[in-house]
Backbone bond lengths (Angstrom), bond angles and torsions (degrees), N, CA, C in turn:
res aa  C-N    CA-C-N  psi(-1)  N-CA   C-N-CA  omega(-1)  CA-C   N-CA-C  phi
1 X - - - 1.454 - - 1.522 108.08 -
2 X 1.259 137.24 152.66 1.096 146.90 -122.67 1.807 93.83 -129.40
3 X 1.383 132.97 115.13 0.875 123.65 -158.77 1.830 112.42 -89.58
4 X 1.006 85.37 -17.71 2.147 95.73 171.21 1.718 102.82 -64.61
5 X 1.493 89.39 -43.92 1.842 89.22 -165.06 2.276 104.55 -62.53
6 X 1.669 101.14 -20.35 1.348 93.79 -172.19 1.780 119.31 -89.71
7 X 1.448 79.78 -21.16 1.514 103.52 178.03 1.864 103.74 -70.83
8 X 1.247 116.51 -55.27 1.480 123.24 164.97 1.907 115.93 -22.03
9 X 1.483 89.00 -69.28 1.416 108.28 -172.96 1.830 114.68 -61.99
10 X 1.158 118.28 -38.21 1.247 139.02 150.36 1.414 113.86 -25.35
11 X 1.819 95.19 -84.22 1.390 91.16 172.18 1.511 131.13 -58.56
12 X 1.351 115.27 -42.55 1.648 108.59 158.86 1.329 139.22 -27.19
13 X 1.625 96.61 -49.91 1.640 99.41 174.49 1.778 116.07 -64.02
14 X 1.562 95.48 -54.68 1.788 113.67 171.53 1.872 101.58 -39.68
15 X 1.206 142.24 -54.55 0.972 128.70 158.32 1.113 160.27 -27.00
16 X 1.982 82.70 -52.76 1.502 94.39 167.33 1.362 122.48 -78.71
17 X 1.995 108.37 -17.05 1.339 98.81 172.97 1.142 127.17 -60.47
18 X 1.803 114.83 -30.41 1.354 131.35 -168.46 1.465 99.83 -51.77
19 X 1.061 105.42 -66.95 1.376 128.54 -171.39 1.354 117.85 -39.32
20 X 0.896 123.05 -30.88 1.818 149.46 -163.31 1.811 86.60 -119.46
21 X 0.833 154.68 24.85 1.723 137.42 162.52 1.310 89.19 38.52
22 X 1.406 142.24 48.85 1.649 124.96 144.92 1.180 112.60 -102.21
23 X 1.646 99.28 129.33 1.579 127.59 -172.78 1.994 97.04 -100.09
24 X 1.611 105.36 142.02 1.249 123.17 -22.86 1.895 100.57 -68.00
25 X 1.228 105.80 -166.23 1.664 123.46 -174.94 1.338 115.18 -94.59
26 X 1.538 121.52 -17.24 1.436 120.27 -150.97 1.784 90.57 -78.86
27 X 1.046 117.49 -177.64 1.524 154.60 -148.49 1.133 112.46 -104.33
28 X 1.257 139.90 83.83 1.842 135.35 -151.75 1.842 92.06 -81.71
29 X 1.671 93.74 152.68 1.917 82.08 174.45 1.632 101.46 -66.59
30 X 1.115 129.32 -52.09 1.853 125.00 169.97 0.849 110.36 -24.66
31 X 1.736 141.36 -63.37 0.982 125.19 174.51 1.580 136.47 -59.66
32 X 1.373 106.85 -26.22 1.313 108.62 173.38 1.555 112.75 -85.62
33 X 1.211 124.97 -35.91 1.586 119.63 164.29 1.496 108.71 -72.50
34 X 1.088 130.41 32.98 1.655 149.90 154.03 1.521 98.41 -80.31
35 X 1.477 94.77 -92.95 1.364 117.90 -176.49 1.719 125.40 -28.87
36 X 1.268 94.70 -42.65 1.590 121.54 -163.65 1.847 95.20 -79.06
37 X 1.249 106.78 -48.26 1.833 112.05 167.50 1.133 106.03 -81.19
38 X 1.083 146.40 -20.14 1.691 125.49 170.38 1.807 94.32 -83.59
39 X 0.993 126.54 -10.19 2.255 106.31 -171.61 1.822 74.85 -93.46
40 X 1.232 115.54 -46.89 1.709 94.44 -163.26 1.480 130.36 -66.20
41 X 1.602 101.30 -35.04 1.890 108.26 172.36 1.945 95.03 -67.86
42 X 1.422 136.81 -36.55 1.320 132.67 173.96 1.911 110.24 -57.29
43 X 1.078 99.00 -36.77 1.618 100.19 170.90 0.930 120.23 -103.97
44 X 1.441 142.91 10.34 1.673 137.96 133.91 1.456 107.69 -73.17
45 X 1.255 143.56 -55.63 1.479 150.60 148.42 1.233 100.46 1.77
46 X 1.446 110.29 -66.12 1.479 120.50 -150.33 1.677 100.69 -79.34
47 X 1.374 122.60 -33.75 1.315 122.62 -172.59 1.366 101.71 -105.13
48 X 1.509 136.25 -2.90 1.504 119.68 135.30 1.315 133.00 -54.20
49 X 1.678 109.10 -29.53 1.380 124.57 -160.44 1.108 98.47 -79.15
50 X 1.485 114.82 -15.26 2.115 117.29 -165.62 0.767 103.98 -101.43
51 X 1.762 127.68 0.27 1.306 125.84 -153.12 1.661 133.54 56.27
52 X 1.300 116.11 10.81 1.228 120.91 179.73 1.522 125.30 -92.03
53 X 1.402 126.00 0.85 1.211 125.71 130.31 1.928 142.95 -125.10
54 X 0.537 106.63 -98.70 1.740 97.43 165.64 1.743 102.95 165.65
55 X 1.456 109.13 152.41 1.543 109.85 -157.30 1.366 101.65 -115.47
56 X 1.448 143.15 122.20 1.301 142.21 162.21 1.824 120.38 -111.54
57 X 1.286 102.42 152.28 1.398 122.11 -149.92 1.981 92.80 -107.42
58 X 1.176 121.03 82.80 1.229 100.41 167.62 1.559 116.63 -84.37
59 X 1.685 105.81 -169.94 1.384 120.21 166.80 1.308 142.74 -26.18
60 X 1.766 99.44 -52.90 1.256 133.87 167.58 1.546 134.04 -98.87
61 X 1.271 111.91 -41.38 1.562 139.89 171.00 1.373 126.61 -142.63
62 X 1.414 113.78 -140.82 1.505 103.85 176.76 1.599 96.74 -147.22
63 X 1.687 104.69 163.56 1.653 109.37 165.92 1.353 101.87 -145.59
64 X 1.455 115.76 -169.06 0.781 141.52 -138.31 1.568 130.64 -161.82
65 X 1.516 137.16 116.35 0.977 133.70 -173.53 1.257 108.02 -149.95
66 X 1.987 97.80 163.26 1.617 104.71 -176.54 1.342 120.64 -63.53
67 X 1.200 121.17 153.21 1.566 119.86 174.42 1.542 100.48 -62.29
68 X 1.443 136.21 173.43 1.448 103.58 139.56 2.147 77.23 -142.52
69 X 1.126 84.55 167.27 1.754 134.12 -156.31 1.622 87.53 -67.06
């Protein structure tokens, strides 16, 4: 994982606390494993939508794999 992209999200939240007068400001791990699961179900979405992988329904949850050609 890409350490700009966590640092990004970080600061986002810290912002929004600013922004909102919530004390303290820092970045809860909940909140950041929020963030971090809403960009990834948005980028499986997005690469179902292209058709570039394919969506399965198990027992318990679901997965996911590449198409291949």
């Amino acid at each position: 994982m890409d350490e700009d992209y966590l640092l990004n999200i970080i600061r986002t939240i810290e912002d929004s606390h600013k922004a909102q007068h919530i004390v303290p400001s820092y970045a809860s791990k909940n909140e950041i494993m929020e963030q971090i699961y809403d960009d990834m179900r948005s980028a499986l979405g997005s690469l179902l939508k292209n058709g570039e992988i394919e969506y399965h329904k198990t027992l318990n949850s679901w997965a996911v794999e590449q198409k291949h050609a």
